[in-house]
TORMARLUM-553864 format. One record per atom (N, C-alpha, C, O, CB): y, z, x. Coordinates in steps of 0.001 Angstrom, whole numbers, plus 524288, in hexadecimal, padded with zeros to 5 digits. Glycine has a CB too. Example, Ala and Ser with C-alpha at 12.3 -4.5 7.8 and 13.67 -1.06 7.14 Angstrom:
% TORMARLUM-553864
7E9C681E7883386/7EE6C81E788300C/7F31C81E7883390/7F309821118379C/7EE878235682C2C/7F73681BA883232/7FBDC81BE483566/8001E81EBE83264/8047281F6783461/7FDAA8165D83704/
% end
This chain:
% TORMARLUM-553864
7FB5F8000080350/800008000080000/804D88000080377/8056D802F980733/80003804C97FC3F/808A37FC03801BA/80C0D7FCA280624/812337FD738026A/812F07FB847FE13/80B8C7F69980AD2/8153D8000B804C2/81A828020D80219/8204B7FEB680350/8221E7FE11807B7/81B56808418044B/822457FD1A7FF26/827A37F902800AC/82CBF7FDB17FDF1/82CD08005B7F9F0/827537F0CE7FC23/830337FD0A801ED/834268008F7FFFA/839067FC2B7FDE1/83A697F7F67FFC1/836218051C80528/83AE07FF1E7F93B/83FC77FB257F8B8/843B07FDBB7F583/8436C802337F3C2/83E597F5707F5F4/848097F9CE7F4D6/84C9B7FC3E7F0EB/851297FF207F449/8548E802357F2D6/849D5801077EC90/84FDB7FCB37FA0F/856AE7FF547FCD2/85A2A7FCDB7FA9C/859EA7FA747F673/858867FE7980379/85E437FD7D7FDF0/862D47FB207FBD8/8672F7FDAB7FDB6/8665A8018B8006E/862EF7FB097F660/86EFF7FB707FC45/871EB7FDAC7FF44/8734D801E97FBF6/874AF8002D7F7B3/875D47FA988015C/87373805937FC1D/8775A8097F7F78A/87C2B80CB77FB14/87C8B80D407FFD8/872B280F547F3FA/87F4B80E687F731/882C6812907F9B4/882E7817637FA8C/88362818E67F602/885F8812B37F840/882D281BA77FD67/8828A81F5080025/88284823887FAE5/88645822C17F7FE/886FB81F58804B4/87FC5826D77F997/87DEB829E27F350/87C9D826967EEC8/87BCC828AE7EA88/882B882D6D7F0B1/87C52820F67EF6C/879C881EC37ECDD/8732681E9C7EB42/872118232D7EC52/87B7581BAC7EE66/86FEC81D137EA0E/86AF881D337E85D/8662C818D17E813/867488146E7E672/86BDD81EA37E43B/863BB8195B7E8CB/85FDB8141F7EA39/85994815F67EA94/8576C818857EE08/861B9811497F0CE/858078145C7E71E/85234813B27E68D/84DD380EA37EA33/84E87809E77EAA4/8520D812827E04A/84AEB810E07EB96/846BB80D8A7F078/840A280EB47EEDB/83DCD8128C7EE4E/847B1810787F7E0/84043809007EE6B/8399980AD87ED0C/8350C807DF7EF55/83553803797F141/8384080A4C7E6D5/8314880A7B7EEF0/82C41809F57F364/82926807377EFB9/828A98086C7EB18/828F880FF57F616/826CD802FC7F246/8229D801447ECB6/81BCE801017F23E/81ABC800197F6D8/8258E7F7537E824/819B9802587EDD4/813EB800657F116/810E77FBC37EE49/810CE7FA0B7E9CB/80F2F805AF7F153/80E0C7FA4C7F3D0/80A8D7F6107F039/806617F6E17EF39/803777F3437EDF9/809C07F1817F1C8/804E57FB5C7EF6D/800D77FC467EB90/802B1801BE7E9A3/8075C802CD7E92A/7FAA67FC127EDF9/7FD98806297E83B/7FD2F8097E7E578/7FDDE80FA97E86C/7FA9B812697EAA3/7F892808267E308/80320810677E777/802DF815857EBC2/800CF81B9F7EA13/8018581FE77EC24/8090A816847EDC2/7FE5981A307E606/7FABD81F887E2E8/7F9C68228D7E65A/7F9CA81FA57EA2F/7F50F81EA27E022/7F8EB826717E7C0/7F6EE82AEA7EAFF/7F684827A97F108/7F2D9827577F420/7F06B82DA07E855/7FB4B825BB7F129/7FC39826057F730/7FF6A829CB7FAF8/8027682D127F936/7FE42821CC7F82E/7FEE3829667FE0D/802E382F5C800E5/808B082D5D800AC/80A3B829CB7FDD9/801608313C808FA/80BC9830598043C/8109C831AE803DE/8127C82BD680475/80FFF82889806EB/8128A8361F807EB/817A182AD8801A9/81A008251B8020F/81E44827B080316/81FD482B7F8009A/81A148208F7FD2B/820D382540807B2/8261A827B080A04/82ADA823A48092D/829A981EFC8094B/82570828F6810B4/82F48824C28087B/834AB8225E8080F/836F9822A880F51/83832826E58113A/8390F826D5802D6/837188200A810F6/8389581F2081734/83D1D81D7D817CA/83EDA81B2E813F2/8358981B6681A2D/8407481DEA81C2A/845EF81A3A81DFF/846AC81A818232C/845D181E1782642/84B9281C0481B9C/8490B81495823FD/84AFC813B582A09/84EC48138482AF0/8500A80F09829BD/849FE8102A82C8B/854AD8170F82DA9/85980814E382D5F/85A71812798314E/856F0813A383463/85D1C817D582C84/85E2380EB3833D3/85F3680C1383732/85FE980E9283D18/8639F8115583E67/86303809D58353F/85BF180D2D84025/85B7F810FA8445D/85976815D3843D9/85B1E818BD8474B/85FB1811D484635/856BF817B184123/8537881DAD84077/84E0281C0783DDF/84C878186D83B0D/8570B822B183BCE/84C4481F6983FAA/844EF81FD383DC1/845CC81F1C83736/849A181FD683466/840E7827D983F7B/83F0B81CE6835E6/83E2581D618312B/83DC98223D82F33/83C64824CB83306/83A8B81B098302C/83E528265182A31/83D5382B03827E9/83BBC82B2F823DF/83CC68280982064/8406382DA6827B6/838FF82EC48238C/8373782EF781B4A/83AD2830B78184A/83AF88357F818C8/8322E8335F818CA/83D8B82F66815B0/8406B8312B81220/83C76835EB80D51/83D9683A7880C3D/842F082B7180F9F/8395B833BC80BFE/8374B83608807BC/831928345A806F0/830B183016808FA/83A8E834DB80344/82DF483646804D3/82892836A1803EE/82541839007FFE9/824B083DC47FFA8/827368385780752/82277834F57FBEE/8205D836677F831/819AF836C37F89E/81651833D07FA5E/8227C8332C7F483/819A883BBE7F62C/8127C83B847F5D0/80E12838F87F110/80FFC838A67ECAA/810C48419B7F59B/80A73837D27F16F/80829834107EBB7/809FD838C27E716/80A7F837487E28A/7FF45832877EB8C/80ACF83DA97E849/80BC68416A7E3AF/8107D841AF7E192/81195842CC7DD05/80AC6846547E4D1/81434840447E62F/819F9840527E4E2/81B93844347E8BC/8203E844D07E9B6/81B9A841E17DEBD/81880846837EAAE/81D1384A1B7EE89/8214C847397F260/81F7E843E77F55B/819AC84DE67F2E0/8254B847F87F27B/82907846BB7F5EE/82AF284A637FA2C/82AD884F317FA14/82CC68456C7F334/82D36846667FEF7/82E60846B3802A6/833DC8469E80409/8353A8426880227/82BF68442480440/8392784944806D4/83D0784483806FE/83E5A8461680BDA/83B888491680E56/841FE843BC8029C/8429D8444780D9D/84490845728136A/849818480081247/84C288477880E4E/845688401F81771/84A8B84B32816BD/84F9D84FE381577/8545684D4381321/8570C84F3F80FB1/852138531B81B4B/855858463481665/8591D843D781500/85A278420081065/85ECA8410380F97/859598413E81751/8560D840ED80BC1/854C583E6280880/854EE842C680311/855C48419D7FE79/84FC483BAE80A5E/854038473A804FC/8521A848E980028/8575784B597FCAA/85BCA84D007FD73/84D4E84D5180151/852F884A357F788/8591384B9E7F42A/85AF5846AC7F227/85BB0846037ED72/85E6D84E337F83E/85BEA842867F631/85DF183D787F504/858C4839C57F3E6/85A63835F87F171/861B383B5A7F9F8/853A9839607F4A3/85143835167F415/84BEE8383F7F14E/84AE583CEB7F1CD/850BE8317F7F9CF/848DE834307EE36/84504837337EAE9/840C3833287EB00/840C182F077E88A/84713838F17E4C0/83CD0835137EE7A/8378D830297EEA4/834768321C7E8DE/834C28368B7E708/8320D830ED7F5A7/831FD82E677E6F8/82EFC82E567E315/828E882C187E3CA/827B782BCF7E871/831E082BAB7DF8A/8252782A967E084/820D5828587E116/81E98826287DA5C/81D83828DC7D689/81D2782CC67E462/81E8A8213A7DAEF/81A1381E157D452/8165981CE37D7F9/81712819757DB44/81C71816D57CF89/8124181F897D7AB/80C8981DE87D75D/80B52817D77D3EA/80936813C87D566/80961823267D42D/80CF7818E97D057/80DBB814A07CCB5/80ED9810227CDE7/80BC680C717CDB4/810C18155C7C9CC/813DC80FEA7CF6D/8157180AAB7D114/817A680A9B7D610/81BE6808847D6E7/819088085C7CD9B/8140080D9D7DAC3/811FA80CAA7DF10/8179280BA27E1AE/81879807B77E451/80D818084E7DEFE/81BBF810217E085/821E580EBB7E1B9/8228E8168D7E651/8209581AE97E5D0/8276480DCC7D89D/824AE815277E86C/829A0819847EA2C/82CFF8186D7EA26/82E3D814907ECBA/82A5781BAE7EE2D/8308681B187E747/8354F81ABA7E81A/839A581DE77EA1D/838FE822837E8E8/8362F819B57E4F9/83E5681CFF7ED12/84142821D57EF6B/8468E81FDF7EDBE/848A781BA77EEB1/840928230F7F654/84881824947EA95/84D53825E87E92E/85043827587EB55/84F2982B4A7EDDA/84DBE8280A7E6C5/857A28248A7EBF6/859EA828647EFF6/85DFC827BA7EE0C/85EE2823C77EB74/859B6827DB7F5D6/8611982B077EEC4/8670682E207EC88/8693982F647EFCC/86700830947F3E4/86745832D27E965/8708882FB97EF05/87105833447F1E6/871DC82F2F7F7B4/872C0831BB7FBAF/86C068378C7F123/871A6829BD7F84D/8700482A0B7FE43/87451827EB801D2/877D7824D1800C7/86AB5826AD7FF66/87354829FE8059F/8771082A6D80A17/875F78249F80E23/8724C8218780DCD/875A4830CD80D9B/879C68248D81147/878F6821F2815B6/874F6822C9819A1/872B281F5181C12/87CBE8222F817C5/8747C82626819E7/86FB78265181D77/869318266681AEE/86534827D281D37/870A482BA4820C1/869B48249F8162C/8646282415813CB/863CD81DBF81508/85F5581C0981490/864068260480CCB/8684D819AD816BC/867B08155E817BD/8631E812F781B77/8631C813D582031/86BDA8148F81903/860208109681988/85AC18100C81D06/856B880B2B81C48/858A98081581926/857488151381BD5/85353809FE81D89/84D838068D81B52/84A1E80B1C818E5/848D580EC781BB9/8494B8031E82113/848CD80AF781444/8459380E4581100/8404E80B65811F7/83FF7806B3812F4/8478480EAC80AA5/83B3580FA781171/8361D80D408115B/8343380F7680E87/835838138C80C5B/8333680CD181534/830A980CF780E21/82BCA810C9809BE/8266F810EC80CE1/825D580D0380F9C/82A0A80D1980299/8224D814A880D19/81ED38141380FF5/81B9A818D180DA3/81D3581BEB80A56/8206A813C281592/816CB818C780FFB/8136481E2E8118B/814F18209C813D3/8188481F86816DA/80F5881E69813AE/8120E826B281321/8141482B1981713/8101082E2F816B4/80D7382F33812CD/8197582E2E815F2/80F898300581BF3/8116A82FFC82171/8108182ABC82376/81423828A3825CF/80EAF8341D824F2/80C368284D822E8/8095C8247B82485/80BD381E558223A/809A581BB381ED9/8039E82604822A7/8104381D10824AB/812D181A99823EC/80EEE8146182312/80AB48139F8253B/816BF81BCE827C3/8115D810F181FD7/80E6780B0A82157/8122E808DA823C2/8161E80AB5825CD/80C52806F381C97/80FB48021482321/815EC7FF9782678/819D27FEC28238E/819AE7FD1381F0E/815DA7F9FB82946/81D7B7FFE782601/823247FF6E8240F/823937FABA821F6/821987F6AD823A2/827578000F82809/826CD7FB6381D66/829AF7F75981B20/82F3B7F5C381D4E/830EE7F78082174/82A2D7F8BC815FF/831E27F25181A2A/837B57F06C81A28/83B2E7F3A6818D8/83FAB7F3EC81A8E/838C37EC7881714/838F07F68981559/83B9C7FA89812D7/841777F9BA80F57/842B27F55480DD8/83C5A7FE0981720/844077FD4380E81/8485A7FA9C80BC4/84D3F7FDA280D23/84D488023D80E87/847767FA5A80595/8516B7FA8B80C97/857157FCEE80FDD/85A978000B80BA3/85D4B7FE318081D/85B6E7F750812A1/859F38041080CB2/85F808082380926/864BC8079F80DBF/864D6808D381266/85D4E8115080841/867758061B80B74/86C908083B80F1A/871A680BA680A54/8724F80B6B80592/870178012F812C3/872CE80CEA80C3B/876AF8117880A17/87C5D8124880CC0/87CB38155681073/873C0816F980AD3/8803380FF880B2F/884D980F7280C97/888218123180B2B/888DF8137280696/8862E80BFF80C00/88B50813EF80FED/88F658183580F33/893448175B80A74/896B481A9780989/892BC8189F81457/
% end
């Protein structure tokens, strides 16, 4: 099963923007699906991380402002974000966790002052 992230885009700085993970197949009782980002010149990080139950994950920077979810159903994650700043500007991914697969293209949030 492999994961495509999408739905960046430019917004303005406390503005809001929804990003979503689709799989191609059936992510029923699979492990953790993580929300990832790369900013320009700095390592990739997890933003956030969901379990097949729903438990969530977020990162100190994130939380409060962004809300991972999980449809079993229609084989989606999605990550919500509010609230966002300039420095959330990045390449978003979607992937496994810990056990990352190969990276995608991922998709570009930028966030302007």
């Amino acid at each position: 099963v492999q994961l495509q992230a999408s739905g960046g885009g430019l917004v303005q700085a406390g503005g809001s923007l929804s990003l979503s993970c689709t799989a191609s197949g059936s992510i029923f009782m699979t492990p953790y699906i993580g929300w990832y980002r790369q900013a320009p010149g700095k390592s990739r990080e997890l933003v956030a991380r969901v379990s097949s139950g729903g438990k969530t994950y977020y990162a100190d920077s994130v939380k409060g402002r962004f809300t991972i979810s999980r449809d079993n159903d229609k084989n989606t994650v999605p990550l919500h974000m509010k609230s966002l700043k300039p420095d959330d500007t990045a390449v978003y991914y979607c992937n496994w966790f810990p056990d990352a697969d190969k990276w995608g293209q991922g998709t570009l949030v930028t966030v302007s002052s």
